[in-house]
mmCIF file of the N, C-alpha and C atoms, coordinates in Angstrom:
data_MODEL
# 
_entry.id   MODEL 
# 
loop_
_atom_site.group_PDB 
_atom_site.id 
_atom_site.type_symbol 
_atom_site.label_atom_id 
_atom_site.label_alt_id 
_atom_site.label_comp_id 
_atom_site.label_asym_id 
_atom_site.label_entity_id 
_atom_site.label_seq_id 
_atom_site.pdbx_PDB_ins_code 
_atom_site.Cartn_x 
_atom_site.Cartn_y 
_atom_site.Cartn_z 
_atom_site.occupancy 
_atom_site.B_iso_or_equiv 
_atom_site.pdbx_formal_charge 
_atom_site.auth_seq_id 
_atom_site.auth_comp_id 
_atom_site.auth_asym_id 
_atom_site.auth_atom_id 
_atom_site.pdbx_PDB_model_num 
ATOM 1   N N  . UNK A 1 1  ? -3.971 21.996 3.577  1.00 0.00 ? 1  UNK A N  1 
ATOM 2   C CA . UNK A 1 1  ? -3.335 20.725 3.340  1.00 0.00 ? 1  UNK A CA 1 
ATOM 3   C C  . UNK A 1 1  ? -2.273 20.542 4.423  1.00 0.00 ? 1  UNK A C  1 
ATOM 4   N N  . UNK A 1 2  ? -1.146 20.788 3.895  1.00 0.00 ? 2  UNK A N  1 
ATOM 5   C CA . UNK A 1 2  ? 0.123  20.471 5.183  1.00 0.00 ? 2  UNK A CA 1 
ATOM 6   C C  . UNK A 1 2  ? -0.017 19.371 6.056  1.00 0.00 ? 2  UNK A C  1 
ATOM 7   N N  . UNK A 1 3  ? 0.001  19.440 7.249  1.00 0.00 ? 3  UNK A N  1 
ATOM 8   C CA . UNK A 1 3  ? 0.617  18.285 8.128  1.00 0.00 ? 3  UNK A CA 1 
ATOM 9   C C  . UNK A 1 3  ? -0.929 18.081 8.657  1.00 0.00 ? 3  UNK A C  1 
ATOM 10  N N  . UNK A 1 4  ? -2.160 18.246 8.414  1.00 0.00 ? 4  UNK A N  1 
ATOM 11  C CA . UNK A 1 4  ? -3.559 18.176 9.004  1.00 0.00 ? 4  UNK A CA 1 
ATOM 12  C C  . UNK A 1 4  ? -3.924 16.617 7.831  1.00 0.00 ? 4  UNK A C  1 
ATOM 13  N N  . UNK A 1 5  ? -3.119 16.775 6.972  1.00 0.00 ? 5  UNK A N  1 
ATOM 14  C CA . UNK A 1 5  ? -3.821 15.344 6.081  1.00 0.00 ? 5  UNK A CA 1 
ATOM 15  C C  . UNK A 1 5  ? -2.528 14.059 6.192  1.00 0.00 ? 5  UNK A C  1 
ATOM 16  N N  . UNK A 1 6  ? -1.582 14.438 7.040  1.00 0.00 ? 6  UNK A N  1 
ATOM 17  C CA . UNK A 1 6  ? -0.225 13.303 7.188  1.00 0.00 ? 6  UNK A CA 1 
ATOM 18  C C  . UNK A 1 6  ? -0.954 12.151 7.629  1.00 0.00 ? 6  UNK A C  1 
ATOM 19  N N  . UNK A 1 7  ? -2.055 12.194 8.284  1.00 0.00 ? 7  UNK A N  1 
ATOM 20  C CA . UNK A 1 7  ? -2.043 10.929 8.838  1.00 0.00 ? 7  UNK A CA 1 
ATOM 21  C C  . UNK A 1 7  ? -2.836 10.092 8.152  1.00 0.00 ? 7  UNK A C  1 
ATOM 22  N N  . UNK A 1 8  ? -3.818 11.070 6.895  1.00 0.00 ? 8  UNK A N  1 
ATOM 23  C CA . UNK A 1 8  ? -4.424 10.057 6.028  1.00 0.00 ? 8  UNK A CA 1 
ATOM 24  C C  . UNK A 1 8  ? -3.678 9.667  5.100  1.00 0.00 ? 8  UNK A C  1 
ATOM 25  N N  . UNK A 1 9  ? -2.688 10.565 4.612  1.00 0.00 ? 9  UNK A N  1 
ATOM 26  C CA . UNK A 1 9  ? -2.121 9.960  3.363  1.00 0.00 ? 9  UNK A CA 1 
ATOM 27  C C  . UNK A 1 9  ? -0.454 9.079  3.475  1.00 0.00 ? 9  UNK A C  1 
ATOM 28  N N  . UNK A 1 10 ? -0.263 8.610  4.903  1.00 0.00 ? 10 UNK A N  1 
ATOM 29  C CA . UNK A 1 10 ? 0.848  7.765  5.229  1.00 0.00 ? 10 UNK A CA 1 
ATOM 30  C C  . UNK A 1 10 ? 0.219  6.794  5.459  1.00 0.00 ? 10 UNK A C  1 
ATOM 31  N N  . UNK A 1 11 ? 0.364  5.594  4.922  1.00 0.00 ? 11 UNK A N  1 
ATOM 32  C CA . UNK A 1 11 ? 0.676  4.472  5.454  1.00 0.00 ? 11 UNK A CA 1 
ATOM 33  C C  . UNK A 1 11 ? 1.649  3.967  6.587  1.00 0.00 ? 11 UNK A C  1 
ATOM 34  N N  . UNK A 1 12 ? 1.689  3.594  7.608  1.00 0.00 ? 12 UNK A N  1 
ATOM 35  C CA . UNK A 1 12 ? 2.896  3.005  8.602  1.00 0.00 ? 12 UNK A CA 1 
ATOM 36  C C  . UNK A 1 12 ? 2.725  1.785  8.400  1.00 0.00 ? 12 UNK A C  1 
ATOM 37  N N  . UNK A 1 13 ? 3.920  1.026  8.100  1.00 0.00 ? 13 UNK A N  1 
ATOM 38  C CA . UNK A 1 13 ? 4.530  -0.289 8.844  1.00 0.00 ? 13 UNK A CA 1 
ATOM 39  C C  . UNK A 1 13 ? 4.677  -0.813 9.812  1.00 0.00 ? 13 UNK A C  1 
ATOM 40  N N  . UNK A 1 14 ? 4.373  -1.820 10.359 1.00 0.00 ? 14 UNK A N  1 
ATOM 41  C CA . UNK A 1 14 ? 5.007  -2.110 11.672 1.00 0.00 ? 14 UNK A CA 1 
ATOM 42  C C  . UNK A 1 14 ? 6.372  -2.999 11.732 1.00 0.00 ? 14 UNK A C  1 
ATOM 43  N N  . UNK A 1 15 ? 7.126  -2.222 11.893 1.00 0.00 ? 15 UNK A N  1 
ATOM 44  C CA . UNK A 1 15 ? 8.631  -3.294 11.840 1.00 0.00 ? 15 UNK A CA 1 
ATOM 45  C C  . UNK A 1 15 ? 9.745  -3.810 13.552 1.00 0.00 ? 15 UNK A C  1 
ATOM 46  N N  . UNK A 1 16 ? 8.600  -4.109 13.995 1.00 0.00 ? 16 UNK A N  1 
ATOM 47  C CA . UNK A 1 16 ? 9.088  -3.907 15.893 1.00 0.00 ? 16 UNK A CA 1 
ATOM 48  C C  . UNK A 1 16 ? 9.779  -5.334 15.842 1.00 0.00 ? 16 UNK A C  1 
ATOM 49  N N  . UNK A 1 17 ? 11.019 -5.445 15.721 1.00 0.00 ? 17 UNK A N  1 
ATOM 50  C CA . UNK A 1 17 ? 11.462 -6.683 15.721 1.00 0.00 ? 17 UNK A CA 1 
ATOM 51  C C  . UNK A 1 17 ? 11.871 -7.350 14.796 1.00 0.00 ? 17 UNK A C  1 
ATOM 52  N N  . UNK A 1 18 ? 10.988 -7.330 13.635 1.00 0.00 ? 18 UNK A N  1 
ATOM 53  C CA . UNK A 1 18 ? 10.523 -8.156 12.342 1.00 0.00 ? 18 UNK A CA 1 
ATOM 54  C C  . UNK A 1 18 ? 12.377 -8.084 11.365 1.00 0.00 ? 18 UNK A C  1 
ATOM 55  N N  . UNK A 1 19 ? 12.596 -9.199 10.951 1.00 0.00 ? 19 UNK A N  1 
ATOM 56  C CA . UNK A 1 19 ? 13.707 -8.608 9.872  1.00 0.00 ? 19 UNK A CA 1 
ATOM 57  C C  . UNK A 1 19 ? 13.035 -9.324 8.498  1.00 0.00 ? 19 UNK A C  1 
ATOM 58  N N  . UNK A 1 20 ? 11.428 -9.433 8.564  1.00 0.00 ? 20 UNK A N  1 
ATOM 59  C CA . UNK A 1 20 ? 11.207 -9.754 6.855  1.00 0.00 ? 20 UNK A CA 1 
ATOM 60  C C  . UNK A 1 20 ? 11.170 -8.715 6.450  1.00 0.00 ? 20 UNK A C  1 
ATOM 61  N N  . UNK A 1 21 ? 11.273 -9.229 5.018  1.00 0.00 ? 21 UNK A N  1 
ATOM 62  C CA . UNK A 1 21 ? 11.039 -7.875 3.885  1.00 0.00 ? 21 UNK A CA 1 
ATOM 63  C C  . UNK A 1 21 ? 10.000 -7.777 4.136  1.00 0.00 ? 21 UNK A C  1 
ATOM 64  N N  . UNK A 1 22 ? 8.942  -6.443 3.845  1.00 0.00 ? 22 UNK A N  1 
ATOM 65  C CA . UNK A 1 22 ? 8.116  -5.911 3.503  1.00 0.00 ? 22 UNK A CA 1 
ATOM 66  C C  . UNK A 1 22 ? 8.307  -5.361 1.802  1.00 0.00 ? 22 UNK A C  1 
ATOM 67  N N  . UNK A 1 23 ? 7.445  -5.643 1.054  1.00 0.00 ? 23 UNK A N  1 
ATOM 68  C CA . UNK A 1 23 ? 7.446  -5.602 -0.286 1.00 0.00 ? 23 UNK A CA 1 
ATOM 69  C C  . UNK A 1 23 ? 6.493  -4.063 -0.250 1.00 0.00 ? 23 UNK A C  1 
ATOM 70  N N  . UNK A 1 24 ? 7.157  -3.383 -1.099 1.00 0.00 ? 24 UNK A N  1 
ATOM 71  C CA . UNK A 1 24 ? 6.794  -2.016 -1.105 1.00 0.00 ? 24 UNK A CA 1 
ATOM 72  C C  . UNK A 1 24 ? 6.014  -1.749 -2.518 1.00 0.00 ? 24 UNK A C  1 
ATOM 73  N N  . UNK A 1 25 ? 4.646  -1.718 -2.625 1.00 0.00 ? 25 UNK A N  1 
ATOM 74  C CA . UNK A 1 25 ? 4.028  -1.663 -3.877 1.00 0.00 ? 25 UNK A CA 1 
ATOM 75  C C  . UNK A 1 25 ? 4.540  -0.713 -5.064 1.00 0.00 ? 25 UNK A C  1 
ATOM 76  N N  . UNK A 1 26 ? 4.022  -0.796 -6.224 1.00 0.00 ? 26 UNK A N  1 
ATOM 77  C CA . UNK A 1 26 ? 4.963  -0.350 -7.426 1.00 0.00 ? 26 UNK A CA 1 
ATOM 78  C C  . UNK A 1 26 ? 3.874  1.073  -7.065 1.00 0.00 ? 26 UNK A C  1 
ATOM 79  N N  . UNK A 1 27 ? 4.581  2.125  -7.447 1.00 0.00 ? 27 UNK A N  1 
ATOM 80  C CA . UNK A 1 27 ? 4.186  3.532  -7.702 1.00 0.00 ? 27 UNK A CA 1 
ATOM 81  C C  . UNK A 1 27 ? 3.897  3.760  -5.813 1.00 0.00 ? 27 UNK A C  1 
ATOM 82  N N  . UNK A 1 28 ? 4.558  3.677  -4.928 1.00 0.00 ? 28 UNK A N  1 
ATOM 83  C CA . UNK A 1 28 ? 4.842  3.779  -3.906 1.00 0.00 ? 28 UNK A CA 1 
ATOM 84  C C  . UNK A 1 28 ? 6.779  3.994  -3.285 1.00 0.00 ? 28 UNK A C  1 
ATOM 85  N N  . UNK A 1 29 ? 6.910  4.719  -2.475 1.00 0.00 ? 29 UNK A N  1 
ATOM 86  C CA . UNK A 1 29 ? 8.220  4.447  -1.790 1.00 0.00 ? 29 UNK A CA 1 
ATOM 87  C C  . UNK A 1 29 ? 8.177  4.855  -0.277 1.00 0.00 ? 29 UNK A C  1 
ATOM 88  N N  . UNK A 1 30 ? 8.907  4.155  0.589  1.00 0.00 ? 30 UNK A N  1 
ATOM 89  C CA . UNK A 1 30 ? 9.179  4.393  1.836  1.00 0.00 ? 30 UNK A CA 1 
ATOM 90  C C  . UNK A 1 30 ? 10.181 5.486  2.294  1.00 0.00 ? 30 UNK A C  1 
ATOM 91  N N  . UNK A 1 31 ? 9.680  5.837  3.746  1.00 0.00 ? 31 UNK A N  1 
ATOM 92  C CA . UNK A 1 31 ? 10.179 7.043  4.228  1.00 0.00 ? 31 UNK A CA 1 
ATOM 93  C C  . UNK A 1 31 ? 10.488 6.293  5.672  1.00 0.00 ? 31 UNK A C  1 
ATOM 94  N N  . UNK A 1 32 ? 11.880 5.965  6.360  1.00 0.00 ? 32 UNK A N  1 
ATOM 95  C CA . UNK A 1 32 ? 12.132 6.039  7.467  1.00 0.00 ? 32 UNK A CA 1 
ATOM 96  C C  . UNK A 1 32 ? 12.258 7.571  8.343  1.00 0.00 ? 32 UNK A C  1 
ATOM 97  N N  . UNK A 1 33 ? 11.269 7.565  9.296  1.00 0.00 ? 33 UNK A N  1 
ATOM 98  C CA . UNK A 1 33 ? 11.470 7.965  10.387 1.00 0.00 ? 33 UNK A CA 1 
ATOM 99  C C  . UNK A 1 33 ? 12.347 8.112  11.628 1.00 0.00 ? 33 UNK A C  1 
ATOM 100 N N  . UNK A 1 34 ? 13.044 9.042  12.323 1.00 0.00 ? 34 UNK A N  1 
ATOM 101 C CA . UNK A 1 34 ? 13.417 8.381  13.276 1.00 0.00 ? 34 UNK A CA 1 
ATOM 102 C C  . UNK A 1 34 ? 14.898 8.250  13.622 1.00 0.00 ? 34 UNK A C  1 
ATOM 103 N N  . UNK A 1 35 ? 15.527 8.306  15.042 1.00 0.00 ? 35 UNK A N  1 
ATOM 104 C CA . UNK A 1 35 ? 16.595 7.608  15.070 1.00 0.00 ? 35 UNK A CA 1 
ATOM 105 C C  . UNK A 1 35 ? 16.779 5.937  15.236 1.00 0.00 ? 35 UNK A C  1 
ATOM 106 N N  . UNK A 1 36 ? 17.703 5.100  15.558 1.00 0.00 ? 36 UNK A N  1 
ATOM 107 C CA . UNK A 1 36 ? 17.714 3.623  15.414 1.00 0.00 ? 36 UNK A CA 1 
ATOM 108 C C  . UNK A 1 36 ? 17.057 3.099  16.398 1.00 0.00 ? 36 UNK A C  1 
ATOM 109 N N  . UNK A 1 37 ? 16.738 3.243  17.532 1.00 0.00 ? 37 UNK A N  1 
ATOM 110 C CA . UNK A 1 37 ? 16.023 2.916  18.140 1.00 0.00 ? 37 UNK A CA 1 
ATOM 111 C C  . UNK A 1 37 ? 14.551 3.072  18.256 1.00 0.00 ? 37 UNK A C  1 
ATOM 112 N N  . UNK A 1 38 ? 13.790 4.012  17.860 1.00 0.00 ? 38 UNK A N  1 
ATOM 113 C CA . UNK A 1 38 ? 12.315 4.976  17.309 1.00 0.00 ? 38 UNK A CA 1 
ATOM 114 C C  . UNK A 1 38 ? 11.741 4.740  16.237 1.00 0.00 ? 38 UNK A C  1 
ATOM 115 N N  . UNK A 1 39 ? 13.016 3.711  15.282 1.00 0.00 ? 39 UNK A N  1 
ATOM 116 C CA . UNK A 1 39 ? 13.113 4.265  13.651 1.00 0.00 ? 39 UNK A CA 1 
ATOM 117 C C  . UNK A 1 39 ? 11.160 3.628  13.318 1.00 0.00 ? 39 UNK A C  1 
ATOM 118 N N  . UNK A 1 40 ? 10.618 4.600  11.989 1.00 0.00 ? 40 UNK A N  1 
ATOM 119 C CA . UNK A 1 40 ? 9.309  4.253  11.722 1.00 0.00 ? 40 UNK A CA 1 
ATOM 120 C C  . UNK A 1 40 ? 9.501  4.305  10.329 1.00 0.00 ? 40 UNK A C  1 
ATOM 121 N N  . UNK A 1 41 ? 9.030  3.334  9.681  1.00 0.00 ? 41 UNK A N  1 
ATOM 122 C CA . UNK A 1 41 ? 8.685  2.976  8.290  1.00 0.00 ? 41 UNK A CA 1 
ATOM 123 C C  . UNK A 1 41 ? 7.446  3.308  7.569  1.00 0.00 ? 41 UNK A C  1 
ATOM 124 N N  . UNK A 1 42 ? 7.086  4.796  6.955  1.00 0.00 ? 42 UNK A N  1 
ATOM 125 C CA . UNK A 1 42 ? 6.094  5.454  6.056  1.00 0.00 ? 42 UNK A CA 1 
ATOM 126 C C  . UNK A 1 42 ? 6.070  4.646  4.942  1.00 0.00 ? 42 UNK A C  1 
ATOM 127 N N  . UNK A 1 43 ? 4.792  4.292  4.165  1.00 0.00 ? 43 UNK A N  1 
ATOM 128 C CA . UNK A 1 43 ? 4.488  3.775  2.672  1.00 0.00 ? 43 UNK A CA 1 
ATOM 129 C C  . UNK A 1 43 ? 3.334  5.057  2.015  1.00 0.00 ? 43 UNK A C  1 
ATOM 130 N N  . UNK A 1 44 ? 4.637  5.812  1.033  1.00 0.00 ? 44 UNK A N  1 
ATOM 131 C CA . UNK A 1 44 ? 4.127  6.964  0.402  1.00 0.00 ? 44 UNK A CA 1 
ATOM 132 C C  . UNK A 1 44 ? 4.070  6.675  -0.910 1.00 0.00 ? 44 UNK A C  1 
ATOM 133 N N  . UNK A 1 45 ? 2.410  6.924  -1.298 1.00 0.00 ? 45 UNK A N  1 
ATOM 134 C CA . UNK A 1 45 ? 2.571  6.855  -2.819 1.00 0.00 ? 45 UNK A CA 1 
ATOM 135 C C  . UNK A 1 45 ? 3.264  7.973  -3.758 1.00 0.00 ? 45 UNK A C  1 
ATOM 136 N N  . UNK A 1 46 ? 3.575  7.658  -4.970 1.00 0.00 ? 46 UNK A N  1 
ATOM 137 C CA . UNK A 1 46 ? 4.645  8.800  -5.568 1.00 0.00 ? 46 UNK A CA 1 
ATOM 138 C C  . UNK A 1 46 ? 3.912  9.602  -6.123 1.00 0.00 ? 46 UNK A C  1 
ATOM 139 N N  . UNK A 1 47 ? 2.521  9.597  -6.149 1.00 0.00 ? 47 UNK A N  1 
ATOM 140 C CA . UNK A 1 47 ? 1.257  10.188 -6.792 1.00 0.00 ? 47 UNK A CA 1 
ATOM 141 C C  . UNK A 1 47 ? 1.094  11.907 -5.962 1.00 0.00 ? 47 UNK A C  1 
ATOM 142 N N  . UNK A 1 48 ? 1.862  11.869 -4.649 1.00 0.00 ? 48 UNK A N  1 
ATOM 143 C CA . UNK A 1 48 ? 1.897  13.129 -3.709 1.00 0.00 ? 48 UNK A CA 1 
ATOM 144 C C  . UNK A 1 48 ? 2.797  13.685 -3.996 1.00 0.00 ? 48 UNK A C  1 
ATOM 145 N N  . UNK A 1 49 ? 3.714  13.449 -4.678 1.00 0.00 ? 49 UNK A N  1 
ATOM 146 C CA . UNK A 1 49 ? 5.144  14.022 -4.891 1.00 0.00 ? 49 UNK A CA 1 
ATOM 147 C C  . UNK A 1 49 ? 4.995  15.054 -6.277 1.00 0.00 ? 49 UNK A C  1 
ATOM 148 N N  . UNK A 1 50 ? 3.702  15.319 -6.731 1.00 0.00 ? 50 UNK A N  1 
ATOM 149 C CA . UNK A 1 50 ? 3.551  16.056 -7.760 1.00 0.00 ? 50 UNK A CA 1 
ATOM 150 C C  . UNK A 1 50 ? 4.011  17.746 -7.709 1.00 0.00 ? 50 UNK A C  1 
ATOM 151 N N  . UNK A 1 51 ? 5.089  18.083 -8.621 1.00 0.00 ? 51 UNK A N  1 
ATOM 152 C CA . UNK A 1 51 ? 5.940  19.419 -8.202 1.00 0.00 ? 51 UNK A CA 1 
ATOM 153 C C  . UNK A 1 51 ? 5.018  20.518 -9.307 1.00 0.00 ? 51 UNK A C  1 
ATOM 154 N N  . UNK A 1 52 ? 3.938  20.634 -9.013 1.00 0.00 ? 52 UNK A N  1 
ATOM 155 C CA . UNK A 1 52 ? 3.508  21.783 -9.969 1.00 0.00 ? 52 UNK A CA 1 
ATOM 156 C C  . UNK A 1 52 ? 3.448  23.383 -9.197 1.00 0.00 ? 52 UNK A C  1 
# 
């Protein structure tokens, strides 16, 4: 598992410029990336966050 499945199970945003909201679906939360200039916007479902 580890970092070989990051790129299927992230969603990215594109926020280059943009100051709309992006509406972040329910049972999902975002992960900024990044310093302020680089910064990247992840859409992670909370369904991965399972602590067993």
């Amino acid at each position: 598992m580890g970092f070989t499945l990051t790129s299927k199970i992230l969603r990215r945003s594109s926020s280059k410029g943009k100051n709309d909201e992006i509406v972040i679906p329910r049972g999902h939360f975002s992960v900024y990336v990044g310093d302020t200039q680089f910064k990247k916007k992840f859409v992670v479902p909370i369904s991965y966050l399972n602590h067993s």
